[in-house]
Phi, psi and omega in degrees: 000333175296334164280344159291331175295309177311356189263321199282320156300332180286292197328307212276329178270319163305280199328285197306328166272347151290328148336303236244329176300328190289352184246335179291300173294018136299309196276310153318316162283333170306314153294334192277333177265339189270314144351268183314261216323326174278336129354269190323285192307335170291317197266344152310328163303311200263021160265340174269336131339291192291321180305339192265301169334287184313284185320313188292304147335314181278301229255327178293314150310322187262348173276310168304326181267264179349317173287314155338273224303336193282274165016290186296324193266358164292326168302312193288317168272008154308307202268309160338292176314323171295340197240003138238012123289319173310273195327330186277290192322317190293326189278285261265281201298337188294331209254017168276290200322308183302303136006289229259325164328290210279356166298349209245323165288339172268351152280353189312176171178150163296007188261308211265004186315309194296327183262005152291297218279307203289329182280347199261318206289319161296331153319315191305311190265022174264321175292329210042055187317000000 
């Protein structure tokens, strides 16, 4: 019967230490995971850093390629505006001359025609029409 005790002590020392093994490599893999999930969670941050990073590089490009474009189309209305004030100045003189044509034409009579039709030509080449 003393070798059952001697039995029962070797099973209870194999038993309890493997117990004991089995909670330490619990307990290592339990750290071992907690490790990665914090890994895991960094570099997802810093992969949505870069996605942020990345996003902000477009809209920053594309806020700069709009602002050209604003640039550009201000320059452009710029020149536009000058060239329809030339074009106002231009109506302006056309429709004094044309006035003064039908003023010149509302005088007419059959004694003075040749010398009305000599005065709107010489108007003409003076405005240079």
């Amino acid at each position: 019967m003393e070798w059952i005790g001697g039995l029962s002590i070797i099973i209870n020392a194999v038993l309890g230490g493997g117990f004991a093994l089995q909670f330490f490599t619990l307990k290592s893999l339990r750290d071992k995971a907690a490790a990665e999930a914090d890994t895991a969670s960094a570099t997802s941050e810093s992969i949505e850093l870069d996605n942020v990073e990345k996003a902000i590089k477009i809209w920053r490009e594309m806020a700069e390629s709009l602002k050209k474009e604003l640039l550009d189309s201000r320059e452009r209305y710029a020149e536009v505006a000058l060239q329809v004030e030339g074009l106002r100045r231009e109506v302006a003189r056309v429709n004094c001359t044309s006035n003064k044509i039908l003023k010149l034409l509302d005088r007419i009579t059959v004694e003075n025609i040749e010398k009305i039709v000599e005065q709107i030509k010489s108007e003409l080449n003076e405005k240079d029409i």
